[in-house]
N, C-alpha and C positions, 0 to 999 in steps of 0.2 A: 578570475579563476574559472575556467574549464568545468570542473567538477562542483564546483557553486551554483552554474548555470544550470546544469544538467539535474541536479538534486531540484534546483528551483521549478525546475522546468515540467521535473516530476512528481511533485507532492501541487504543484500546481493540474495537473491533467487528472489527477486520480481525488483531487475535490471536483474538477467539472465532471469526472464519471458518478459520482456520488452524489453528486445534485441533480444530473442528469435520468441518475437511475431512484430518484424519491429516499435516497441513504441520507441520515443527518450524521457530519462527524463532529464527533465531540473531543476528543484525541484523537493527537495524530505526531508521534515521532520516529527518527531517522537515527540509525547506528551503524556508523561504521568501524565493523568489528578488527579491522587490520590498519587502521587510522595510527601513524605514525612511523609505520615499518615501509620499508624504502621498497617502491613498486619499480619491477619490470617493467620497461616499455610496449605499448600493445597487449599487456596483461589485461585477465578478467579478472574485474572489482566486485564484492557485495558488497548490499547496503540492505540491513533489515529496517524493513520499515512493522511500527506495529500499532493499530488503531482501533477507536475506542470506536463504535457507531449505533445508530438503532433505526429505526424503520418495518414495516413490515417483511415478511419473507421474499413476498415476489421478489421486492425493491432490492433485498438482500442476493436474491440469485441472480438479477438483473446485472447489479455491481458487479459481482463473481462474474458475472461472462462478458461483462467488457471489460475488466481488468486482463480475462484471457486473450481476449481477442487486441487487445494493445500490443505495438509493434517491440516495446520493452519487454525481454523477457521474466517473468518473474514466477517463483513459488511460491503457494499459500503454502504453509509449516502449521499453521496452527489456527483454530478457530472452535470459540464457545459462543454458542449463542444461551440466551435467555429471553424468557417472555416474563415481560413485565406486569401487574395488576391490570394497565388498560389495553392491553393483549397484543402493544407494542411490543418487538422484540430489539434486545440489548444484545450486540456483538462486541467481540474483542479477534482480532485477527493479527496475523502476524506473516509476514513475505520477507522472502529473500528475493530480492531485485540486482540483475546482474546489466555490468556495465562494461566496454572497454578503455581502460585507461592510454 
């Protein structure tokens, strides 16, 4: 399947950006909010993706600006960070990643 590939393809890139950029992910899931309803040909598809992470800040804006700068477009919707006891910081984020079906 097409869209198997494509999901794989992208929850694979956005751990080599998270490794790349010093991000540890500790969650990491994929929802497709219109999964079942009969798609248009050539339509645009979302897929929220929403993940648990931590690392320091840089490493955190690091991530942020290559997930921008990747050729998939996506929106951050949402994002808390926290700083942990050892001044680690604990994020949770949440994208809307759009695709042509």
């Amino acid at each position: 399947d097409n869209e198997t590939d494509d999901l794989a393809r992208l929850t694979s890139n956005i751990g080599d950006m998270a490794a790349s950029s010093g991000v540890l992910l500790s969650n990491f899931s994929v929802t497709e909010p219109n999964s079942g309803k009969i798609r248009a040909a050539n339509s645009i598809q979302v897929v929220e993706l929403d993940l648990s992470a931590s690392g320091n800040y840089l490493a955190f804006r690091n991530f942020i600006l290559r997930l921008e700068s990747n050729l998939r477009l996506m929106d951050l919707t949402h994002a808390i960070l926290q700083a942990d006891d050892s001044g680690s910081l604990q994020y949770q984020v949440k994208f809307k990643v759009y695709y042509q079906e």
